[in-house]
C-alpha positions as CSV (number, residue, x, y, z in Angstrom):
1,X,-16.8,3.6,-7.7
2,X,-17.7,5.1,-4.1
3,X,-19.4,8.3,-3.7
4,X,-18.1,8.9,-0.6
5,X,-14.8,10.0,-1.9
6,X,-14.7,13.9,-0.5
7,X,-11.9,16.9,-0.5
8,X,-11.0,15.5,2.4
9,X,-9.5,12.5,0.8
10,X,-8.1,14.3,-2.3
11,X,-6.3,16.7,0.2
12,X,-4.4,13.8,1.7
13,X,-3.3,12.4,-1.4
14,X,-2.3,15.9,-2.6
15,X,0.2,15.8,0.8
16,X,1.0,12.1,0.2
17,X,4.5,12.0,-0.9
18,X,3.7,8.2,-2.8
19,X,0.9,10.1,-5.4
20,X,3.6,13.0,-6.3
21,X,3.4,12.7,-9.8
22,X,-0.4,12.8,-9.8
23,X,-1.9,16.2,-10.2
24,X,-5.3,17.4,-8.5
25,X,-7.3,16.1,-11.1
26,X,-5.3,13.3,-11.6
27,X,-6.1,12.7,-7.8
28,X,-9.7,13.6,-8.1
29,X,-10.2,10.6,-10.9
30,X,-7.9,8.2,-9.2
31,X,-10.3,8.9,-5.6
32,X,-13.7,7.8,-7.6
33,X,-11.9,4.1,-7.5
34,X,-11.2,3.5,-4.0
35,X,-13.3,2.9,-0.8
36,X,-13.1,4.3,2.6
37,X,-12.5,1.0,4.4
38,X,-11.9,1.2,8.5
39,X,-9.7,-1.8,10.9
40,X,-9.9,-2.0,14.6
41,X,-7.0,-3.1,16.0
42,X,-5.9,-6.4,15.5
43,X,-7.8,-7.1,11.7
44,X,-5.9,-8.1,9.1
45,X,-5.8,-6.2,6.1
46,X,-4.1,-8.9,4.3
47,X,-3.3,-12.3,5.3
48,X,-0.4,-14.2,4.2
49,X,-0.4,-16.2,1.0
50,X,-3.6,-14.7,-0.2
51,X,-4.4,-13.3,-3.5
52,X,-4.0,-9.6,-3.4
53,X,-6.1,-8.0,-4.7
54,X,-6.5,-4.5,-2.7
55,X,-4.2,-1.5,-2.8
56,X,-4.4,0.2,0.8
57,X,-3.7,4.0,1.1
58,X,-3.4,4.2,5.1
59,X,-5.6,7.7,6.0
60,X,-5.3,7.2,9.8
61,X,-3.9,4.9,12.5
62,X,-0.6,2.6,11.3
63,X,-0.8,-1.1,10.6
64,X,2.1,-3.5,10.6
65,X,3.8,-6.1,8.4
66,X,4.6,-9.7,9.6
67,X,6.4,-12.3,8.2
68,X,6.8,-15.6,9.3
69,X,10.2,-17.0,9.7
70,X,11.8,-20.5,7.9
71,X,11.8,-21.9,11.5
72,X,7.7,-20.8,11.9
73,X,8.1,-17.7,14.2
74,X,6.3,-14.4,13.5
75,X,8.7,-11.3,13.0
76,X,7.3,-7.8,13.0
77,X,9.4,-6.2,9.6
78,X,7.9,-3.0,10.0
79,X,4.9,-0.7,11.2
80,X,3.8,2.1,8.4
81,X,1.2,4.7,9.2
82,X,-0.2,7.8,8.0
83,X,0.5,8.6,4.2
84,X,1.7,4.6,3.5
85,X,1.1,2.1,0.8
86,X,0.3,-1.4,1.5
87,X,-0.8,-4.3,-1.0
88,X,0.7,-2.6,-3.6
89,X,1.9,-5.6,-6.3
90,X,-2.2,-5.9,-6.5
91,X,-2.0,-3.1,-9.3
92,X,0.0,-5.9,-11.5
93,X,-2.0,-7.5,-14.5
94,X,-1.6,-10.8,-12.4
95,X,-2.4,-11.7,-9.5
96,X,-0.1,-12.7,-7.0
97,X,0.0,-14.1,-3.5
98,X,0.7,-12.0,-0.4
99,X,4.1,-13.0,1.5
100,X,3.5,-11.1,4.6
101,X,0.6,-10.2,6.5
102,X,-0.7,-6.7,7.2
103,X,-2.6,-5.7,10.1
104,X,-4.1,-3.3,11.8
105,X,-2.4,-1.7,15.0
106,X,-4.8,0.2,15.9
107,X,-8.2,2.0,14.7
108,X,-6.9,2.3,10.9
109,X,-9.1,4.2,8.0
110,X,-8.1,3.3,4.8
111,X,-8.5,4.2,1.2
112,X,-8.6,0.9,-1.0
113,X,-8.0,0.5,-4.5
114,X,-9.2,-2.7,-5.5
115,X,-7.1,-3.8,-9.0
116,X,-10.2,-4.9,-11.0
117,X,-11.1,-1.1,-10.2
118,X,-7.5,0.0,-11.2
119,X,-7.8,-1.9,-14.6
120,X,-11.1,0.5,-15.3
121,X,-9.0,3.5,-14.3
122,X,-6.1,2.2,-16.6
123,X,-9.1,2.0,-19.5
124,X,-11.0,5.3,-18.6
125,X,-8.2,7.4,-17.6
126,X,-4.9,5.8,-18.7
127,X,-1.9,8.7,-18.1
128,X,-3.3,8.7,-14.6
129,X,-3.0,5.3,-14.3
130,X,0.8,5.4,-15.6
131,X,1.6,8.1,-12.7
132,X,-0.1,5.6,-10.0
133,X,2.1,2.7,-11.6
134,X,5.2,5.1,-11.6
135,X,4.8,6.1,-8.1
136,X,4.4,2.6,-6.7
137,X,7.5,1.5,-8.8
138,X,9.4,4.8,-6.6
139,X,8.0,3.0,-3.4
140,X,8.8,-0.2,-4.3
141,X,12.6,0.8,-5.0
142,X,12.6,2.6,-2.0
143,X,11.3,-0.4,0.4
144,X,14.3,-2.6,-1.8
145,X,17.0,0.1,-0.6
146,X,15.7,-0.2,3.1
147,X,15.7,-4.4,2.7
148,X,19.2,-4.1,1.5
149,X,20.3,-1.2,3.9
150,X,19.4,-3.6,6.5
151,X,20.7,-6.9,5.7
152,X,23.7,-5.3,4.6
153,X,23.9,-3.6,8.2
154,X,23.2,-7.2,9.9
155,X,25.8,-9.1,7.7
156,X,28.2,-6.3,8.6
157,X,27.4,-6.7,12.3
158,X,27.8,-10.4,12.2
159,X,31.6,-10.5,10.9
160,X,32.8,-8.5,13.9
């Protein structure tokens, strides 16, 4: 657990729409897990097909997701920024492989949850870690409806 876990960082979880479930002290507990960890532009936060293993809570600057195509080119899916979630299928009892690859855009501060640090907090402080588990199941659904928003959108284009 970090020490350098401030107000600073609980404020911006308690405006983070991803940790609404969580109260302050729910918050405070879950902060004493993660790490301050910074990007320049350019770094990769995760890299495709690796073991995740790292939750990301992006504090400042955006990063983006890539994923390569079936014919081998690179396609930007999306950039996230302030306030966004990345890595987050590293909070599951077991592990998995990354199928995109995040990276920095730009100076990026991070908060990081590692999951071996998660499994303590689901030990220590378990209703706290239900709420974390509940919210990342809301982002999750929410990133599904975008996915299917868009293919839907692109299937529809293509039949005109």
């Amino acid at each position: 657990m970090s020490e350098d876990i401030n107000l600073p960082q609980i404020e911006l979880l308690e405006s983070a729409p991803h940790f609404s479930y969580l109260s302050f002290d729910d918050k405070a507990r879950l902060v004493r897990y993660m790490k301050v960890e910074d990007f320049m532009p350019g770094d990769f936060l995760i890299h495709e097909g690796e073991d995740l293993t790292r939750l990301f809570f992006v504090i400042e600057g955006s990063v983006e997701i890539i994923k390569t195509s079936a014919s081998g080119e690179k396609v930007a899916l999306a950039s996230l920024g302030r306030g966004e979630i990345v890595g987050e299928t590293a909070l599951q009892p077991v592990t998995s492989q990354s199928t995109v690859v995040i990276r920095a855009r730009e100076k990026t501060r991070t908060l990081v949850l590692p999951g071996k640090s998660f499994r303590n907090l689901i030990i220590d402080s378990p209703g706290t870690a239900f709420k974390v588990v509940f919210d990342v199941l809301k982002l999750l659904r929410r990133r599904l409806n975008q996915v299917s928003n868009r293919l839907a959108d692109t299937l529809a284009g293509g039949q005109g």
